[in-house]
Each structure stands twice: as C-alpha cells, then as structure tokens.
VMD Tcl script that draws the C-alpha trace (Angstrom):
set ca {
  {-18.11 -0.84 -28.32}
  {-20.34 0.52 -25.40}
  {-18.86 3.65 -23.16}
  {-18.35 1.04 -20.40}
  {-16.53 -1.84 -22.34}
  {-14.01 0.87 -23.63}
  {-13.78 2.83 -19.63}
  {-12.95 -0.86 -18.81}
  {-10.90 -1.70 -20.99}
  {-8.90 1.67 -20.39}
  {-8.79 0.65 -17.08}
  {-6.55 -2.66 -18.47}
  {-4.39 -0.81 -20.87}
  {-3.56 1.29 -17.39}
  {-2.96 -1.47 -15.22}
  {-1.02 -2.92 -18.43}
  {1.04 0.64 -18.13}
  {1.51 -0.04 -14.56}
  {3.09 -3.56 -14.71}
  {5.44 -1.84 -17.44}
  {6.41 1.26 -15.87}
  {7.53 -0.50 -12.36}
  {9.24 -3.05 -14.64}
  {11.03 -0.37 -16.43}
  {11.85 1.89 -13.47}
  {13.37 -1.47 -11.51}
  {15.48 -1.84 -14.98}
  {16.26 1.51 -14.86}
  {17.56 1.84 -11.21}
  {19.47 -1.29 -11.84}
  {21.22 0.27 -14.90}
  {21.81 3.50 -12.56}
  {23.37 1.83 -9.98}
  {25.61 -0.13 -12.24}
  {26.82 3.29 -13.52}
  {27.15 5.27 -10.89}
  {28.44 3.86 -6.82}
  {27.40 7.20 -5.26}
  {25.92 10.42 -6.25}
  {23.25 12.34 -8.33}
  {22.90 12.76 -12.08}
  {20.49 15.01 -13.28}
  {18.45 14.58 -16.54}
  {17.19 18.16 -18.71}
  {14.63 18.42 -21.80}
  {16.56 19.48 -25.21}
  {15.94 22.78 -24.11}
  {17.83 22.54 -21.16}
  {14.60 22.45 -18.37}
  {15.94 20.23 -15.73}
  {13.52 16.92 -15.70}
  {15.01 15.75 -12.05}
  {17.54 13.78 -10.79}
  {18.51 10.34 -9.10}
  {20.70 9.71 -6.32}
  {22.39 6.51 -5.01}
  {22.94 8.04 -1.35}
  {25.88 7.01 0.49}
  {25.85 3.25 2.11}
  {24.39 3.32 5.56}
  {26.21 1.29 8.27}
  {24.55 -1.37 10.13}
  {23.79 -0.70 13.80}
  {23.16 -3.27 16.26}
  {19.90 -4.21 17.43}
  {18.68 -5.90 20.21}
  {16.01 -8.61 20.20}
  {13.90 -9.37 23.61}
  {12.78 -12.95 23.13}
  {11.49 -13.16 26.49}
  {11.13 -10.49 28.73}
  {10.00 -12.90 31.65}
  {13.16 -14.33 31.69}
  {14.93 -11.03 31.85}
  {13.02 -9.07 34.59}
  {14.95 -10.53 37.70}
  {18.05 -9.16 36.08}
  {16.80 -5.85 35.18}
  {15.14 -5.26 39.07}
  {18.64 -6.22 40.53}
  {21.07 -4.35 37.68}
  {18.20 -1.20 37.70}
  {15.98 -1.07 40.50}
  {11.96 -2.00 40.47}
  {10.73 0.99 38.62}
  {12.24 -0.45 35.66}
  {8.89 -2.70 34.79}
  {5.25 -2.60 35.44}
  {2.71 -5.03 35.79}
  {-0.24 -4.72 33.43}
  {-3.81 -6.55 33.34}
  {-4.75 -6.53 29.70}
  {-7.34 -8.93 27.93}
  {-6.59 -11.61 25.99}
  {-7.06 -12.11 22.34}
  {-9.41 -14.20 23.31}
  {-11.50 -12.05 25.98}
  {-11.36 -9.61 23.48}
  {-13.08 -11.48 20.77}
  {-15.68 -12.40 23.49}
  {-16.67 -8.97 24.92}
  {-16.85 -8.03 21.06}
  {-19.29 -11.33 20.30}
  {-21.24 -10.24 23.62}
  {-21.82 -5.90 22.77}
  {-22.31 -6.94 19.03}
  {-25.08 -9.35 20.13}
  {-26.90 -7.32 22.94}
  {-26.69 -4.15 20.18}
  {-28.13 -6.52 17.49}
  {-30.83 -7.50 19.95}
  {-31.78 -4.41 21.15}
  {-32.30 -2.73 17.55}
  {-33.12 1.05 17.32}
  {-33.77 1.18 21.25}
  {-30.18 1.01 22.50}
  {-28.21 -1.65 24.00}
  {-26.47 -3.10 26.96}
  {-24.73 -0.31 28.41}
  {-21.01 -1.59 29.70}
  {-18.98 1.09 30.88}
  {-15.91 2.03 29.08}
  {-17.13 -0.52 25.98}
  {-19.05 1.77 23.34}
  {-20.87 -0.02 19.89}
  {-21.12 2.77 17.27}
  {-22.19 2.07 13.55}
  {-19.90 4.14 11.04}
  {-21.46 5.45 8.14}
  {-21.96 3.62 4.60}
  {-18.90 3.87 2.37}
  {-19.86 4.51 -0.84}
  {-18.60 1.75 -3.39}
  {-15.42 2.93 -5.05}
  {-15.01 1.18 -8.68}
  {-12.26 -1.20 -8.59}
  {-10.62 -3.03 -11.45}
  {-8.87 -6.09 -11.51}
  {-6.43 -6.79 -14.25}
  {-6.19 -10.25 -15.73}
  {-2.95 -12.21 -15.65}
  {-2.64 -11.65 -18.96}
  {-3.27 -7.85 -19.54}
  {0.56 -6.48 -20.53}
  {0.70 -9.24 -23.19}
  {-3.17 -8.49 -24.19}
  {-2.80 -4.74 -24.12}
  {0.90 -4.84 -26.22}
  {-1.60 -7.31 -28.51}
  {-4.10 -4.62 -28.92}
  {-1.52 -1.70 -28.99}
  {-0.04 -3.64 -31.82}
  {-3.21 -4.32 -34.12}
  {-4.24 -0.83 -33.72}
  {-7.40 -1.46 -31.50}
  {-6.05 0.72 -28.40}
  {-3.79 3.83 -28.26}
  {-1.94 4.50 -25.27}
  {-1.96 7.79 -26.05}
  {-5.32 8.42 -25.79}
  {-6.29 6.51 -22.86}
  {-3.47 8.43 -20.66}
  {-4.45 11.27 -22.47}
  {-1.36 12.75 -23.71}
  {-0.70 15.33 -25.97}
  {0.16 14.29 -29.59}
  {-0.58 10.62 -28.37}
  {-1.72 9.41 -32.03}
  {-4.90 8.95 -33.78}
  {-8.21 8.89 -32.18}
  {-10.54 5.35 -33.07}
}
mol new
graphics top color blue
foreach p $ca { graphics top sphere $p radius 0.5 }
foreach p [lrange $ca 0 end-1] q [lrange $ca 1 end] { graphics top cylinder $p $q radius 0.2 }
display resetview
C-alpha cells in the first residue's frame, strides 16, 4: 500500500472515530442525565488524578421575548407613546442594487486589467490573496461500518493511526 492510500485511509478510520465518539458522548450525556437531575460528578484515573467532571447546570427559566413582525405598522404608536426620536429613516440599497453595483465594479475592474478601474467613491475592488489548498477528506457513507470491518480483520489499528501509546501492533 502506497504512503498516500494508507494517509487516506487514516484519514477514514478518523472520520470513522469521529462518527463514534459524538455517538458515544450523545449516549453518554443521555445516561448522565438519567442519573443525575442537577449537579457535577467528577471522574479520577486509578491513581486518583482527577480526569474532569460533568455538570447538568440548574434549569434556566424561560423569559419572554418579543417578536417585531412589522415595524411599519408599529411606528405611529411608538412616535405618539415615545416621541419622534424613537426611529430614523434610513436610505439603504436593495439586495438587488447591491448585486448590481457589484456586477458593474467587478466588470469595469475586469475590463480595465492591471491599469486600474472605474474609480466610484466609497466602492473599493481589492483582490485578496491566493489561499493555499488545504487537504480535505470526505468520508464515505459507509466508513464506521468499513473501518469496524477493517479494525476487525486486522488490516487497520486504531491505535496506531491516533497514535496512542501501547495502541497494538504495528502492520
């Protein structure tokens, strides 16, 4: 197997560990809050190092909130109940005349190349630098049952890919 079939498939076997461990930590909240309504428990090694603790925190109470469906509706209301000062007329572009300033710059910059563009005040067209590409892996639908397969036959040790100590035999 080359060095980038088994990186890949590493990168599986973790995703495959990833699926599990939220799986098992939703279990394992679920079990905690069946055991305990409020508090913390703490958990220690065998030598008595504490390893952390969970809390179920006390229940919050619900607070109202209120919803402005329509603020149009609302402003001859407010001016009478709180004065004028209480809202403000603004002059903002559309969604719309945004996408069509944006078309416009993006054109005039494409057209004038490495000279410059269409100067509009208080619009600016910059060009951010290149991202490098960051590997990405995508795990098939599949992979926890695969990677339990390979786990099984002896063809992956989860061990060694999350490199932990005493994780088993190396291939």
């Amino acid at each position: 197997m080359s060095d980038i079939e088994t990186t890949v498939r590493n990168l599986a076997a973790i995703a495959a560990a990833k699926k599990l461990l939220a799986e098992a930590e939703a279990r394992e909240k679920s079990a905690l809050a069946g055991q305990i309504a409020r508090g913390t428990a703490y958990a220690y090694t065998a030598s008595g190092e504490e390893l952390g603790y969970a809390t179920v925190p006390k229940p919050t109470q619900p607070k109202p909130v209120v919803t402005i469906t329509d603020e149009a509706q609302v402003f001859p209301w407010l001016v009478d109940a709180f004065g004028p000062e209480v809202i403000e007329q603004r002059v903002m572009l559309t969604e719309q005349g945004r996408a069509s300033l944006e078309a416009f710059m993006l054109e005039e910059h494409k057209a004038a190349g490495s000279e410059g563009y269409f100067d509009l005040p208080g619009v600016s067209v910059s060009v951010p630098p290149a991202k490098d590409p960051a590997p990405r892996f995508t795990p098939s639908k599949r992979v926890v049952e695969l990677v339990r397969g390979m786990a099984a036959a002896g063809e992956l040790n989860l061990g060694d890919v999350l490199a932990l100590e005493g994780g088993g035999d190396h291939e």
